[in-house]
N, C-alpha and C positions, 0 to 999 in steps of 0.2 A: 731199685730205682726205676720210676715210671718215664720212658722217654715217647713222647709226644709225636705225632709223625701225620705228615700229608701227604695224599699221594698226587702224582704231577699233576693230573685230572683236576682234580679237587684244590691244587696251586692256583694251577691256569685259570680257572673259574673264576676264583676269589679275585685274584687279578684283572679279569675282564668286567668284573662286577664294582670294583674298586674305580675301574679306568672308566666306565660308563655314568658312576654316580657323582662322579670330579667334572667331568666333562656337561653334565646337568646341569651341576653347580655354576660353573663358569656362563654358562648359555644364562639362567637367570640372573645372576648377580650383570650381566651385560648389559640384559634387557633393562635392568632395576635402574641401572648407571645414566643408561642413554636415555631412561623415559623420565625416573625421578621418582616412579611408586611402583611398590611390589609386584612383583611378577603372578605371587597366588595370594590372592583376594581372599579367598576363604579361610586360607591358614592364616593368615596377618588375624583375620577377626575374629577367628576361632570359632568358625561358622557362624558367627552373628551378623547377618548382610543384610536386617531388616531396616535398620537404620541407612544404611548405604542403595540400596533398592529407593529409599524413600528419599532421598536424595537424586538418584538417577530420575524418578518421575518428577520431582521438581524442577528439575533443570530443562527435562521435554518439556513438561509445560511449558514454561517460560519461552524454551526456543520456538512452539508456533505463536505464544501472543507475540514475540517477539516478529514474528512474522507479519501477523495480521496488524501492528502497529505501524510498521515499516508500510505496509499498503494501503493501510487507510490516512496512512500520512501524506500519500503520495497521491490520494483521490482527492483528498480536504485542500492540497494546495492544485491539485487541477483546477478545483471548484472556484477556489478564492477566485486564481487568476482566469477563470471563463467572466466570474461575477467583475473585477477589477476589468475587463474589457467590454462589458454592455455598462456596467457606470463610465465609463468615459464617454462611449460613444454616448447616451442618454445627456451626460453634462455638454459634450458640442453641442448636439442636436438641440437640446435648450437655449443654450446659447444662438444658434443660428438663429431661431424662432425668434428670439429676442428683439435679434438685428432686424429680421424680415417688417416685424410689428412697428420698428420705431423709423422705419423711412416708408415710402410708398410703395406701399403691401401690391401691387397689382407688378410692377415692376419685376420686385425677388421673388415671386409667389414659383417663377418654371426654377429656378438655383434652388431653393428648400423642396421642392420637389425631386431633383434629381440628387441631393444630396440625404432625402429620405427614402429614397429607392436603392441609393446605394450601404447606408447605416444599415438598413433592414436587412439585407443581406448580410452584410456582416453577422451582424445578431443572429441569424437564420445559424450562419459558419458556425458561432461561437455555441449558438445549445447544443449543436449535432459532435460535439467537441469529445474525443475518447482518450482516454489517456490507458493503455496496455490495457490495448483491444479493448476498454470496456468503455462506453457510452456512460458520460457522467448524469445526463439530466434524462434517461428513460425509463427510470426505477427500475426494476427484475427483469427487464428486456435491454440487457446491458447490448446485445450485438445488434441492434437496430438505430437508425439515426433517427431520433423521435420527432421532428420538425420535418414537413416535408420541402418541397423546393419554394425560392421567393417567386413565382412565378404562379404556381398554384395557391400557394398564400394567398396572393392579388387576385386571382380570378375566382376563389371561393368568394371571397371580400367583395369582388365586385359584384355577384349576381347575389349576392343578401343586401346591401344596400341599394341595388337597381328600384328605378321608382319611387326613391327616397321623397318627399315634397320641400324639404329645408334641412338645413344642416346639421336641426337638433333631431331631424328624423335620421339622417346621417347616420347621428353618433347613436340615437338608438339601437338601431337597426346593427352598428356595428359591435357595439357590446352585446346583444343577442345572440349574437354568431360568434361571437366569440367566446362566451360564456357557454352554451348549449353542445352539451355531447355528440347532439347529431350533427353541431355542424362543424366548428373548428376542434372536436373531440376526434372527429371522423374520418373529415377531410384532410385535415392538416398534422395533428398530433397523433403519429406512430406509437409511441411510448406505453411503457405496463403505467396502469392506474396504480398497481401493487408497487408503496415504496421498500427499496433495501430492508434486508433484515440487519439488524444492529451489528456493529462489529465487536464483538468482544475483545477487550485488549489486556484486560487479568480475571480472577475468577471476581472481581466484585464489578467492575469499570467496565464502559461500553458505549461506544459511537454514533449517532444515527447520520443515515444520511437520505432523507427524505424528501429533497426538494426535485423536482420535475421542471420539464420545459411547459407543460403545463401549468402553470401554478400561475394563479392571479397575476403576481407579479410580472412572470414574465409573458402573459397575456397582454396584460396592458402595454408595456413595451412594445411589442409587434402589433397592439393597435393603433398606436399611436405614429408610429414608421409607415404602418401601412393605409390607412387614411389619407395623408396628408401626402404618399405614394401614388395610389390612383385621382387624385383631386382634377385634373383633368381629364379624367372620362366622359368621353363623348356620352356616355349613357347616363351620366350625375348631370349635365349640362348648367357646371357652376359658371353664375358670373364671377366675376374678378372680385364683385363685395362679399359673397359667400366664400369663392378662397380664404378671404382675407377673416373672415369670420370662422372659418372654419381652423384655420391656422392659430387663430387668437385662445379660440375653446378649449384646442387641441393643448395647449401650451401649458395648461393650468393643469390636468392632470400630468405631462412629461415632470413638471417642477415637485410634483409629488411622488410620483415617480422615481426621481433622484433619489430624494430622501429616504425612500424605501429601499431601495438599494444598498445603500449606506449604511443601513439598520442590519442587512441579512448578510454583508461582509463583514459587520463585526458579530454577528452571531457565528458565522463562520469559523473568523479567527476564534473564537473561544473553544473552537471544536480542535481548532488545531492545536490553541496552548494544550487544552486537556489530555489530547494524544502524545504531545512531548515529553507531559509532565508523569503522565503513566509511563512511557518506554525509559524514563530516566530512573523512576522508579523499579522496573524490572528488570534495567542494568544494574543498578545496585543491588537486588536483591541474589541474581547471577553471581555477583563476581562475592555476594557471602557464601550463597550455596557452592561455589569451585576452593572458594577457600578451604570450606567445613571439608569436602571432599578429597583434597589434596590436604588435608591435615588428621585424615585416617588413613589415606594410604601411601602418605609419603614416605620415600626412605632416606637415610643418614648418608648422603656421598662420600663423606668420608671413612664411615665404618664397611659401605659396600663395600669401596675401593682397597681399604686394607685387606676384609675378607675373599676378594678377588685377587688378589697378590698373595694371600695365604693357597688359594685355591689352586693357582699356577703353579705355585712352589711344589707344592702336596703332586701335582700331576707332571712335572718335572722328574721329581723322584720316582714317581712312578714307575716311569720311562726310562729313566735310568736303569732300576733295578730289575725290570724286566730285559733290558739288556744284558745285562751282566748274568742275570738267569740263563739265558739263552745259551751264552758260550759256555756252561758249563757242561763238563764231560767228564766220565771216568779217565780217560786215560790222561786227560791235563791234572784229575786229581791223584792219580799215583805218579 
């Protein structure tokens, strides 16, 4: 008869190897419980992680457009609402002009004056306008205010219209300089010429944001403020009938003006639908990719949890039987 035998060494071992691989068990099946997916990745997929790899890159991606959605959402509605505050002021300032035209122009002529010295200003505030630290209207020179002060505005303005002979020399002379690089390119507009690079918001879809405080648009806006701004300069030496002409002129490009305005807020807003409608689309696509993800490595809470009550059990007894090992002794066995 062959009888079988351990020796305590080689007991004790199996024991501590037994009490060590329980005690594993337990720690993952914990993790499994509290988290809701396997503890080893690998052995769930039986080392096929090409598919789950390609999953974790899907979901980075998504998290910086996700990002860069988030902050071009949040540039697109700075922009609206800089452009929503030079349309209003443009629709008073028309309005005013209105008023000035249709009672005796020599009268309101110092009121639209001090009321387009102070719009203009405004408007100066409103381009140099940044929203998290970046300057909205200075293209790739986001940390610069690309407008310089109303003050220098007025004084470049003044000495290029200086020596004007009438008012339609005026207005030449001041869209010259305002149009020309060397002069309110130089003098007054800080800003990069380079507009923003696109923002990308998935791998196919993508944002511009190209508009400057340069831009026609808002040239004429600040010429139109700042004309009817210095109208009495001792150096223009207007009568009260060229105010009054000057103010009439002036009025005809502000009313287009408007409308131009108008035109580049809803071009705006469409930049803004387009950024919603992409980030809504790569929250949906998110919450398939966490699906698909959490449905290869999720686990059964009910089967953990039994096999974790199995696991306690098993190292209960354990513990048991390693006590009862312990007290034994010969002389309690004779």
């Amino acid at each position: 008869m062959n009888i079988g035998s351990r020796g305590d060494m080689a007991h004790s071992y199996a024991m501590q190897s037994r009490n060590a691989a329980l005690k594993q068990d337990m720690q993952r099946l914990t993790l499994e419980i509290s988290t809701g997916q396997v503890a080893d990745i690998r052995t769930a997929l039986a080392g096929n992680v090409a598919y789950l790899n390609d999953l974790d890159r899907s979901l980075t991606k998504l998290t910086g457009y996700e990002l860069a959605g988030s902050e071009a959402q949040q540039f697109a509605d700075g922009v609206q609402s800089a452009l929503s505050r030079i349309s209003d002021l443009n629709t008073t300032f028309r309005d005013t002009l209105i008023g000035a035209t249709n009672t005796a122009l020599g009268v309101n002529t110092e009121s639209v004056q001090n009321t387009a010295r102070d719009f203009l200003g405004q408007t100066v505030s409103t381009l140099n306008t940044q929203v998290s630290g970046r300057t909205l209207f200075a293209g790739t020179a986001t940390d610069v205010h690309p407008i310089a002060s109303t003050e220098d505005l007025l004084a470049g303005l003044s000495a290029a219209v200086a020596g004007a002979g009438s008012v339609d020399d005026i207005l030449t002379a001041a869209q010259a300089w305002f149009d020309d690089p060397a002069g309110f390119g130089t003098d007054v507009y800080f800003g990069s010429d380079t507009p923003l690079a696109p923002v990308a918001l998935s791998d196919t879809d993508a944002v511009e944001f190209e508009l400057r405080a340069n831009d026609p648009l808002f040239r004429d806006t600040l010429r139109n403020l700042a004309l009817i701004s210095i109208a009495d300069d001792p150096a223009l030496a207007l009568s009260n009938t060229q105010k009054s002409e000057l103010l009439q002129k002036t009025m005809i490009t502000v009313f287009t003006n408007v409308d131009d305005i108008t035109q580049l807020r809803g071009s705006i807003g469409t930049s803004e639908a387009h950024i919603e409608a992409v980030s809504v689309r790569n929250s949906s696509e998110r919450s398939a990719l966490e699906m698909a993800r959490n449905n290869l490595l999720s686990v059964d809470p009910f089967e953990a949890a039994t096999e974790l009550e199995q696991v306690q059990f098993q190292l209960q007894s354990l513990y048991a039987i390693t006590a009862r090992s312990s007290q034994l002794s010969l002389v309690n066995y004779l």
